[in-house]
C-alpha positions as CSV (number, residue, x, y, z in Angstrom):
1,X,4.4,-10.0,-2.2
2,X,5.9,-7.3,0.2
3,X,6.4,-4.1,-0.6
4,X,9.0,-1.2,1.0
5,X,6.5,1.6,2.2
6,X,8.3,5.1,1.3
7,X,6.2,7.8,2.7
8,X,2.3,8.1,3.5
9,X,-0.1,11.3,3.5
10,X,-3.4,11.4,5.8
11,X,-5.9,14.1,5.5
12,X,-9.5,14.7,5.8
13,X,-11.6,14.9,2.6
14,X,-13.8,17.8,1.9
15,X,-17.0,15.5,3.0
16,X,-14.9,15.2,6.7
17,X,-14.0,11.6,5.7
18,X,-10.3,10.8,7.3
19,X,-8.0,9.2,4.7
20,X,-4.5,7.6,4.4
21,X,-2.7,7.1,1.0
22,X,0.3,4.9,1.3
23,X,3.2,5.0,-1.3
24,X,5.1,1.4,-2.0
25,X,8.0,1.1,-4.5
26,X,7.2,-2.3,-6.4
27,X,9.1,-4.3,-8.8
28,X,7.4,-4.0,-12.2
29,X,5.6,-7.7,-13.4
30,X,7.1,-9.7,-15.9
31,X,4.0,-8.3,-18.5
32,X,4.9,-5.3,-17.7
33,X,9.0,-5.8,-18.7
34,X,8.0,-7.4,-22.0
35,X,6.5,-4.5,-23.2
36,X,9.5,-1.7,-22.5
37,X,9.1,-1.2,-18.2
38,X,12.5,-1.3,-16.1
39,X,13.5,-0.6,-13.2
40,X,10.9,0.0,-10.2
41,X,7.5,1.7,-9.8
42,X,5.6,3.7,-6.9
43,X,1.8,2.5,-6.0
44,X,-0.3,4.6,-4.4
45,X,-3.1,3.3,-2.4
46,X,-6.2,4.5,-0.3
47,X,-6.2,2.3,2.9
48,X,-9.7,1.4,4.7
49,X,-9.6,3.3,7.9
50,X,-9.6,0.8,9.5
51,X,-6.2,0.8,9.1
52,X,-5.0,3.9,9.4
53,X,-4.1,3.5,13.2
54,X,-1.2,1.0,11.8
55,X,0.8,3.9,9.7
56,X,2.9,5.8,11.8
57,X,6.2,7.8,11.1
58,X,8.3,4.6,12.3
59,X,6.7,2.5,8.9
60,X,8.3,4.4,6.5
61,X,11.1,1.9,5.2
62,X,9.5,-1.0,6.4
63,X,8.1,-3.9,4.4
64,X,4.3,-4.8,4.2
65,X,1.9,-6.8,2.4
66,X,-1.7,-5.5,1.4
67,X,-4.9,-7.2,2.0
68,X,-7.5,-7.3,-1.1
69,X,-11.4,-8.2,-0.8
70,X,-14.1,-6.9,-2.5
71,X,-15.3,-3.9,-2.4
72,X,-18.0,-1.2,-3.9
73,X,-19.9,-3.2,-6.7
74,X,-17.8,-6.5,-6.0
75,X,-14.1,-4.4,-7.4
76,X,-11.3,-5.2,-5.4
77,X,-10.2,-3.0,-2.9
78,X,-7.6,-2.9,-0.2
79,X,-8.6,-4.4,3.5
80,X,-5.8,-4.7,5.3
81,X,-2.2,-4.1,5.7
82,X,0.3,-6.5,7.6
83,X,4.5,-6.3,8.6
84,X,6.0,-8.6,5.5
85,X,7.7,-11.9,5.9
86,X,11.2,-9.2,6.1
87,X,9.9,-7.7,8.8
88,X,8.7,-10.6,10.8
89,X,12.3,-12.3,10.9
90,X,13.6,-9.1,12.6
């Protein structure tokens, strides 16, 4: 499922590690509606860096579609981020 990117903050950590937190506004699931959500939500989410290159100032309002694998201990984490279907048909 795409999601509309809104804004995105890179920094370097305090161990000199560089890092890019994206910020996607989501539609809530339907789990979450039956128990009181409406309206939208904003994810925020540590990409691999990897990816970092991909997030520039022209993303912001675009649509994109995350990546999962496994990560530290077998937990899912983000490994990739694509353009979504939206953006493709442009």
């Amino acid at each position: 499922m795409s999601a509309l990117l809104i804004g995105y903050r890179k920094f370097v950590s305090k161990k000199g590690t560089s890092c890019c937190i994206v910020s996607f506004i989501n539609d809530y699931t339907a789990f979450d509606c039956s128990h009181g959500a409406v309206g939208q939500k904003v994810d925020e989410v540590f990409l691999p860096e990897t990816c970092h290159g991909l997030i520039q100032p022209d993303s912001v309002g675009r649509y994109y579609e995350l990546e999962y694998g496994a990560g530290i201990g077998g937990r899912p984490a983000v490994t990739g981020i694509h353009l979504g279907p939206e953006e493709v048909k442009k």
